[in-house]
N, CA, C and O atoms as a GROMACS GRO file, in nm:
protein
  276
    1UNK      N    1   4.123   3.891 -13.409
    1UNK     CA    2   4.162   3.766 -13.349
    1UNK      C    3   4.048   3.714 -13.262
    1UNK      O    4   3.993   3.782 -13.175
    2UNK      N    5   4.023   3.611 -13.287
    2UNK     CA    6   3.920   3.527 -13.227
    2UNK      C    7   3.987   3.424 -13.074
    2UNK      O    8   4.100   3.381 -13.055
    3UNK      N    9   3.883   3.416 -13.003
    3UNK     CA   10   3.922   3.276 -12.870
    3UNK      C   11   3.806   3.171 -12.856
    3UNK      O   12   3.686   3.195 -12.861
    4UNK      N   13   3.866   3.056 -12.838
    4UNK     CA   14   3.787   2.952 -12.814
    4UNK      C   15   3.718   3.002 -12.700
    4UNK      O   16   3.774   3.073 -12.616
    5UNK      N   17   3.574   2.960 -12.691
    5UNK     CA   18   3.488   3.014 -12.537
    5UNK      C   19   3.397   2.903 -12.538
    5UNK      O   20   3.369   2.859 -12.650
    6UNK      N   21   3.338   2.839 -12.424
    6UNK     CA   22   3.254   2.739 -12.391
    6UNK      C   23   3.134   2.840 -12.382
    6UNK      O   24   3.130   2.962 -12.361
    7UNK      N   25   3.028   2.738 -12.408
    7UNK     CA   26   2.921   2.857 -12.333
    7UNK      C   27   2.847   2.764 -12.256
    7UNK      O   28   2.816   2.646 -12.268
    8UNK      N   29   2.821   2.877 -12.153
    8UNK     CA   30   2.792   2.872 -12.008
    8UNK      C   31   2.660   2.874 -11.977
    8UNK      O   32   2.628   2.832 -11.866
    9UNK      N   33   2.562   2.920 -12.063
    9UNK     CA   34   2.426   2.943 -12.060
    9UNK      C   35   2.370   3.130 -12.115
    9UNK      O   36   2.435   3.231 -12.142
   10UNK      N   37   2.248   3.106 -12.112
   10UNK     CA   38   2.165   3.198 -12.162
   10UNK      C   39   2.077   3.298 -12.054
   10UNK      O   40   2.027   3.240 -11.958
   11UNK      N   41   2.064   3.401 -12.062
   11UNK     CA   42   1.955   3.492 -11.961
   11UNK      C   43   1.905   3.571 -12.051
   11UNK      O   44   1.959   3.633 -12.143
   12UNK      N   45   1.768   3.560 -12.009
   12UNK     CA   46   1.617   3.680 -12.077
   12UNK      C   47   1.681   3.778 -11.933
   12UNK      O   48   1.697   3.712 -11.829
   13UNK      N   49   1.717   3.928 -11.927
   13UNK     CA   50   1.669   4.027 -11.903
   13UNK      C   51   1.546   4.089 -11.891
   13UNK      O   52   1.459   4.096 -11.978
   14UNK      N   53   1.544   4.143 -11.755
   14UNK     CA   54   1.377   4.206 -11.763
   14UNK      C   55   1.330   4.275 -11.867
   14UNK      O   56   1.211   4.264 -11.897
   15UNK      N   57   1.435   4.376 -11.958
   15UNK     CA   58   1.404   4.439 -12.047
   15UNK      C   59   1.380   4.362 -12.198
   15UNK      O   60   1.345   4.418 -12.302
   16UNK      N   61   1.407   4.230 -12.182
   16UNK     CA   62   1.402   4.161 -12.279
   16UNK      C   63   1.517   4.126 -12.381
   16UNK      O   64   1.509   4.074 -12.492
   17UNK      N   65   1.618   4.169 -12.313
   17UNK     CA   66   1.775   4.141 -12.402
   17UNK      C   67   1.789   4.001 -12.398
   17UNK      O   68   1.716   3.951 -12.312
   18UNK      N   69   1.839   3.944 -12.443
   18UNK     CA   70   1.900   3.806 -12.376
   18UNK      C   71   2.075   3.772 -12.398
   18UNK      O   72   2.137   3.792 -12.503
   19UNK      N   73   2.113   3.736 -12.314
   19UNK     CA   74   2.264   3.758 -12.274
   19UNK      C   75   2.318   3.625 -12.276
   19UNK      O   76   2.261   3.532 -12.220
   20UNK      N   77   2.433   3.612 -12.340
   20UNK     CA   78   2.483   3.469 -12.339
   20UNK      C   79   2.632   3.481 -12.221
   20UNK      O   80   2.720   3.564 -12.200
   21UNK      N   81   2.593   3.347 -12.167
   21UNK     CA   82   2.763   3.375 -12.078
   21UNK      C   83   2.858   3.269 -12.132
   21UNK      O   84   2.828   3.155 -12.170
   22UNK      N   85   2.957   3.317 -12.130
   22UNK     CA   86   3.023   3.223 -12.197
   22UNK      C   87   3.196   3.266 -12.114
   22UNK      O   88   3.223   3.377 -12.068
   23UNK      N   89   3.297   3.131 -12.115
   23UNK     CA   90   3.373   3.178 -12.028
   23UNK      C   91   3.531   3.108 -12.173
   23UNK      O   92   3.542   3.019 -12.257
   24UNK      N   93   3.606   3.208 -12.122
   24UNK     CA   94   3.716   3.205 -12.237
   24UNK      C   95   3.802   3.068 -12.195
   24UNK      O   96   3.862   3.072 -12.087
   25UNK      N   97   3.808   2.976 -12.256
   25UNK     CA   98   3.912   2.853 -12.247
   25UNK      C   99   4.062   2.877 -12.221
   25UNK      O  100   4.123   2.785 -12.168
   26UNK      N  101   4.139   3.005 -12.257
   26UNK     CA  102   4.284   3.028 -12.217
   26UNK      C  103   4.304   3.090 -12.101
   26UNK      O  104   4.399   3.071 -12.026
   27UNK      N  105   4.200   3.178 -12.083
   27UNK     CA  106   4.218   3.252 -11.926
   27UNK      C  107   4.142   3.197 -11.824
   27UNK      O  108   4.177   3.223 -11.708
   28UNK      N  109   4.009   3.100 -11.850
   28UNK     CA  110   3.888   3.117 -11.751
   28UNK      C  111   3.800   3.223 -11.753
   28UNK      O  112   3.696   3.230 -11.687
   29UNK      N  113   3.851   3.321 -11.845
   29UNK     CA  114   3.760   3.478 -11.822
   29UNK      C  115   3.603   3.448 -11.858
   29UNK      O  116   3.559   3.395 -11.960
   30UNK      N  117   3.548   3.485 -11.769
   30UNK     CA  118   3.348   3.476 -11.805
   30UNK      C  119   3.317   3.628 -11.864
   30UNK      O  120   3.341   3.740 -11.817
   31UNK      N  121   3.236   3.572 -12.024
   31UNK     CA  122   3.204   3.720 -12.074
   31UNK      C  123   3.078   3.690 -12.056
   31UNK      O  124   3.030   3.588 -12.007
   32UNK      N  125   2.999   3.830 -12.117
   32UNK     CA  126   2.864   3.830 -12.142
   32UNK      C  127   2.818   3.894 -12.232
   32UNK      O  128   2.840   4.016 -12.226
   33UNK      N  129   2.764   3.860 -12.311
   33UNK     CA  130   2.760   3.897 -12.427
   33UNK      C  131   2.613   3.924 -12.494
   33UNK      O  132   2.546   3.821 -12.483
   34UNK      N  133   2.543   4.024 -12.556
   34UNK     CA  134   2.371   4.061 -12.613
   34UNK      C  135   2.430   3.987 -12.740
   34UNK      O  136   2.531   4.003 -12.808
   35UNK      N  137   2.297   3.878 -12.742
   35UNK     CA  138   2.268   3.850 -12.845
   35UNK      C  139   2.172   3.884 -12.908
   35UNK      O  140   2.183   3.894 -13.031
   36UNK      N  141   2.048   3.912 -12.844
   36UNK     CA  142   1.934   3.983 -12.877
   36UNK      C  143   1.909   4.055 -12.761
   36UNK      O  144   1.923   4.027 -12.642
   37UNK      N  145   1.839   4.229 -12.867
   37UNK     CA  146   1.846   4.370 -12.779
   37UNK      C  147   1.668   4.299 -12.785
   37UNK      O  148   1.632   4.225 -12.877
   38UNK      N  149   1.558   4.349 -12.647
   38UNK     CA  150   1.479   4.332 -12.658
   38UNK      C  151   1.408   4.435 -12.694
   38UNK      O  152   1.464   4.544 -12.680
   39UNK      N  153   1.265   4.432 -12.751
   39UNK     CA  154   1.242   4.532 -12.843
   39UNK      C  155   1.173   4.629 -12.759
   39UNK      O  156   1.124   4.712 -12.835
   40UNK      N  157   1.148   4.657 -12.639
   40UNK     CA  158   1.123   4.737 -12.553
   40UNK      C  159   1.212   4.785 -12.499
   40UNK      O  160   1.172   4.887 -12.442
   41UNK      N  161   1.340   4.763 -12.480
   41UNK     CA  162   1.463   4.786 -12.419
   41UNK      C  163   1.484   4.945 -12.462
   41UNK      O  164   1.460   4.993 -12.573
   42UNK      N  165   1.533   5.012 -12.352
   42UNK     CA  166   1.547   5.149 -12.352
   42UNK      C  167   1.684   5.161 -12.322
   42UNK      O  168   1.732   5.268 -12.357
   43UNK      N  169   1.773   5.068 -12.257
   43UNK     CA  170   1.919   5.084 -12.257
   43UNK      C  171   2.026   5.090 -12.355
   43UNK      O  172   2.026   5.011 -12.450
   44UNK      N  173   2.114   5.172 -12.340
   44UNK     CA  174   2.200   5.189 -12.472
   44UNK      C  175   2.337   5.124 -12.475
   44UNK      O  176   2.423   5.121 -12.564
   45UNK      N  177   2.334   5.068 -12.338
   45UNK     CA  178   2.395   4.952 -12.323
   45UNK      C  179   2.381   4.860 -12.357
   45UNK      O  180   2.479   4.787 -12.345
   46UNK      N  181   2.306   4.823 -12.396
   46UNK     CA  182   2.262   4.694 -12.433
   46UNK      C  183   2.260   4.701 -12.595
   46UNK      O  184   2.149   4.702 -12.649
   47UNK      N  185   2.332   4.703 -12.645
   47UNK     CA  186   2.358   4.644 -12.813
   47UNK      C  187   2.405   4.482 -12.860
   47UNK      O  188   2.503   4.416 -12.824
   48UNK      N  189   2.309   4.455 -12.940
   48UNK     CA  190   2.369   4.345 -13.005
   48UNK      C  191   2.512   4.339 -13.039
   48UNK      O  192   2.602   4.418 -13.067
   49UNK      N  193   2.495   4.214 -13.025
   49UNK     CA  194   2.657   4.226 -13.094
   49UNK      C  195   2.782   4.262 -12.974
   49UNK      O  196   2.901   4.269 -13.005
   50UNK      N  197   2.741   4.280 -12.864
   50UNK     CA  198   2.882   4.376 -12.764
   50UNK      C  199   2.900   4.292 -12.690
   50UNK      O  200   2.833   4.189 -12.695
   51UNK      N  201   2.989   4.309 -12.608
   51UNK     CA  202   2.960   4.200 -12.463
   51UNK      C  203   2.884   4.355 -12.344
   51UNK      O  204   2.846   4.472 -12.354
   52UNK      N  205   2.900   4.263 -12.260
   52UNK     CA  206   2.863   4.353 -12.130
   52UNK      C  207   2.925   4.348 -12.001
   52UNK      O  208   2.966   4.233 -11.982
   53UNK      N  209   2.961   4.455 -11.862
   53UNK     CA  210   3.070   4.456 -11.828
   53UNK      C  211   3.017   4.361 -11.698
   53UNK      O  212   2.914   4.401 -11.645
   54UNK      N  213   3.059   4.278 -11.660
   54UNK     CA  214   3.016   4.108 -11.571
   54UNK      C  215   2.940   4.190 -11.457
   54UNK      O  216   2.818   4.181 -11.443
   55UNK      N  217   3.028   4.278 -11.369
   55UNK     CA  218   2.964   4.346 -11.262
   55UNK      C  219   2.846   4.378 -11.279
   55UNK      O  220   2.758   4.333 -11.206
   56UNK      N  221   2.816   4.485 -11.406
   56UNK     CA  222   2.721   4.547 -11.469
   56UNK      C  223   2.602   4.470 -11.507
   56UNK      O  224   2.488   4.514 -11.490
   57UNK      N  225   2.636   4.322 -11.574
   57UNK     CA  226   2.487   4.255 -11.587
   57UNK      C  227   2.473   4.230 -11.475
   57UNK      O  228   2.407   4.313 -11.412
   58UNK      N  229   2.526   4.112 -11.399
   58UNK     CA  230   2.527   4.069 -11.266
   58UNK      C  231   2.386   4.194 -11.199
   58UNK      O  232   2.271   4.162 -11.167
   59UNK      N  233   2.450   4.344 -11.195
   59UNK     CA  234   2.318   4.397 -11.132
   59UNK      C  235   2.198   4.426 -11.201
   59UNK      O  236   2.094   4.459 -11.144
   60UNK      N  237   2.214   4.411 -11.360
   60UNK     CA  238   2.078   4.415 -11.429
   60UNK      C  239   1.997   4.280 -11.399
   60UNK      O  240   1.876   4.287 -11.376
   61UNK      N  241   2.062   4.166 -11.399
   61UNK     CA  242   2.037   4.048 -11.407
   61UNK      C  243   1.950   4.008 -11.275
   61UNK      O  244   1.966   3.891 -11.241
   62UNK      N  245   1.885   4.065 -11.217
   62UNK     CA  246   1.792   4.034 -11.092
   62UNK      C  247   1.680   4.005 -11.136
   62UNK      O  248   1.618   4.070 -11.219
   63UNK      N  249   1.645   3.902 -11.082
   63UNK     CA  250   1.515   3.859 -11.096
   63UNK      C  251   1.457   3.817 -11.287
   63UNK      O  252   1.355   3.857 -11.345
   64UNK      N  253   1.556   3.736 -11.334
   64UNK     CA  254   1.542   3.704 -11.498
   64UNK      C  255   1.565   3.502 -11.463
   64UNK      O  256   1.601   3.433 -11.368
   65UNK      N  257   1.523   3.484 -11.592
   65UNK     CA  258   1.510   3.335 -11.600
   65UNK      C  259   1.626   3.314 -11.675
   65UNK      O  260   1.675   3.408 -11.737
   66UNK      N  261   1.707   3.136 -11.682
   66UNK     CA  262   1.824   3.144 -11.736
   66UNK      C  263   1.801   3.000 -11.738
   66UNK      O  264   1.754   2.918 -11.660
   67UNK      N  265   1.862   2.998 -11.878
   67UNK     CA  266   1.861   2.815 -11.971
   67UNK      C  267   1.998   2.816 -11.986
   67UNK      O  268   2.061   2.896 -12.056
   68UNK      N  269   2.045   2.722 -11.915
   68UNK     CA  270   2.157   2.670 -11.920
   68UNK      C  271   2.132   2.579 -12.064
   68UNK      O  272   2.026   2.534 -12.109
   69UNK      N  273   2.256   2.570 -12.112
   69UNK     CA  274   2.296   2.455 -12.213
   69UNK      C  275   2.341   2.346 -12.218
   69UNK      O  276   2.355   2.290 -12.326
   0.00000   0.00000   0.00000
């Protein structure tokens, strides 16, 4: 089962992942989601394809650049 989600914008990770945020239209819920693992990336958290847990990027997410849409 699929949900409608807006998206919210884009972040490069220091490690080079880049993470889409996007927030769910029925709840408000904000995910985050790897769209691309970067190719230096040593975390095994970080898989394409997954989301990621908000708290959890939030503290990877220091000091990265971000393109809003």
């Amino acid at each position: 089962m699929s949900s409608l989600v807006r998206v919210l914008g884009f972040v490069t990770l220091d490690c080079g992942c880049v993470v889409g945020r996007y927030r769910e239209v029925a709840t408000s819920r904000e995910l985050r989601y790897v769209e691309e693992k970067g190719k230096a990336c040593g975390s095994h958290g970080h898989r394409r394809n997954h989301t990621l847990m908000a708290d959890r990027a939030a503290s990877v997410a220091v000091g990265v650049e971000s393109k809003s849409v």
